[in-house]
C-alpha positions in Angstrom: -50.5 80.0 -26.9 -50.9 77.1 -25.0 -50.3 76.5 -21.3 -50.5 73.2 -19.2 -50.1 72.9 -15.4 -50.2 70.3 -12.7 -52.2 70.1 -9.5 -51.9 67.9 -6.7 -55.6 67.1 -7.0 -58.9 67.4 -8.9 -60.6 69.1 -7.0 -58.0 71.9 -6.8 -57.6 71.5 -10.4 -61.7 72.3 -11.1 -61.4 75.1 -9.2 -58.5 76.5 -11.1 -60.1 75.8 -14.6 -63.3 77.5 -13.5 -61.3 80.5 -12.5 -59.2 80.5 -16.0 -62.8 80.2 -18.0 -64.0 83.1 -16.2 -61.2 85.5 -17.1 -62.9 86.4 -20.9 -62.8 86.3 -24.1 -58.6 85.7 -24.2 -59.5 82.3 -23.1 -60.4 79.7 -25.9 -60.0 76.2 -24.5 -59.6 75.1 -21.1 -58.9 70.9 -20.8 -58.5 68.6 -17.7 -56.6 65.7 -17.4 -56.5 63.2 -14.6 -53.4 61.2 -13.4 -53.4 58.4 -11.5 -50.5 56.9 -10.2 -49.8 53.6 -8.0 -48.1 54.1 -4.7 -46.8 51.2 -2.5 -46.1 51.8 0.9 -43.3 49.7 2.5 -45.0 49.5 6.0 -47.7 51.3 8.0 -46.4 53.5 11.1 -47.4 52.6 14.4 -46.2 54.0 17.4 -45.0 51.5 19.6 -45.4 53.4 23.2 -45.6 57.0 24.6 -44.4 59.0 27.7 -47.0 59.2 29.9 -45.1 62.0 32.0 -41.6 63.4 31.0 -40.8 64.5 34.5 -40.4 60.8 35.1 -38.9 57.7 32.8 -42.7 55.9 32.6 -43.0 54.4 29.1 -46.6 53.4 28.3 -47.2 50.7 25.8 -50.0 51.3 23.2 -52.5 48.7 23.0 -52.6 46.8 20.2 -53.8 47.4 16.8 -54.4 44.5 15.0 -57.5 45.0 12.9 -57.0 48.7 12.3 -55.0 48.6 9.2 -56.9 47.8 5.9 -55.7 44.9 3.8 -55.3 47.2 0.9 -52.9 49.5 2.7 -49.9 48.0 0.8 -50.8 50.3 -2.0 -53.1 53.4 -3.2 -53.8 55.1 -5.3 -52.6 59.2 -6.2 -54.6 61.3 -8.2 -53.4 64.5 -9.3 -54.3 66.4 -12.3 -53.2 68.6 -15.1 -55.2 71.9 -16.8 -54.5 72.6 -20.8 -55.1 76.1 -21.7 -55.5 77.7 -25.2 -55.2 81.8 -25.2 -54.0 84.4 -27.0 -50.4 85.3 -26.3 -51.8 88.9 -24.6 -53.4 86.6 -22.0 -50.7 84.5 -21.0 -49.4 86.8 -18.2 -53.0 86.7 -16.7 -54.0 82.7 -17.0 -50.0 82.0 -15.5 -50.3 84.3 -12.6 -54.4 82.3 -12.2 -53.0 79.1 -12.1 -50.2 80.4 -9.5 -52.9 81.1 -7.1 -55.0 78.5 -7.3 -51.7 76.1 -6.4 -50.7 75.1 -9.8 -46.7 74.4 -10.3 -44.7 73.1 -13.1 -46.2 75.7 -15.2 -45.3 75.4 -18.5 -45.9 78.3 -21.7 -45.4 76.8 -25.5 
C-alpha cells in the first residue's frame, strides 16, 4: 500500500520519515520529496505610528525605515515537502496515525 503526505517543511518532514522507518518490518520504502514554490508579496507591512499612551490621543510616528527591507523581498521562496511510504496494508493504520502526529495533512492511502 502506498501512502504520501505533505508537510509544511523539511525539517518536519525528516523527522516524520525517521519516525515511519523506525516502526518495523511493515515498512518497505520511505521517499522524500521537496517542493518549492515562488511567492510574491504585494508590499511589506510597516507600521506607520503607535500610541504611546491610550489614556490620552498622543500618536507617535515611527522612525523611518528605509534600508531595512531587502531588495529581494518582492518574492521568496516556500519549501514544503511530501513523504512516500510503501507498507503492507496491516500497517497502514499505524504509518497514518505517525504521520498525523508528526503534522502531516492531506494524507492520502492508495
Amino acid at each position: 500500500m502506498r501512502i504520501t503526505a505533505q508537510f509544511d517543511s523539511v525539517d518536519i518532514a525528516e523527522f516524520a520519515a525517521s519516525a515511519i522507518r523506525s516502526l518495523g518490518e511493515g515498512v518497505f520504502d520511505v521517499s522524500l520529496t521537496e517542493r518549492r514554490k515562488k511567492v510574491h508579496r504585494d508590499g511589506d507591512f510597516a507600521p506607520m505610528g503607535f500610541f504611546s499612551n491610550l489614556n490620552t490621543s498622543n500618536f507617535q510616528p515611527v522612525a523611518p525605515l528605509s534600508g531595512i527591507v531587502s531588495a529581494d523581498s518582492e518574492s521568496s521562496e516556500s519549501i514544503s515537502a511530501a513523504v512516500d511510504i510503501i507498507c503492507r496494508p496491516s500497517e497502514a493504520k499505524r504509518v497514518v496515525s505517525a504521520l498525523m502526529n508528526k503534522g502531516g495533512h492531506d494524507i492520502k492511502a492508495r
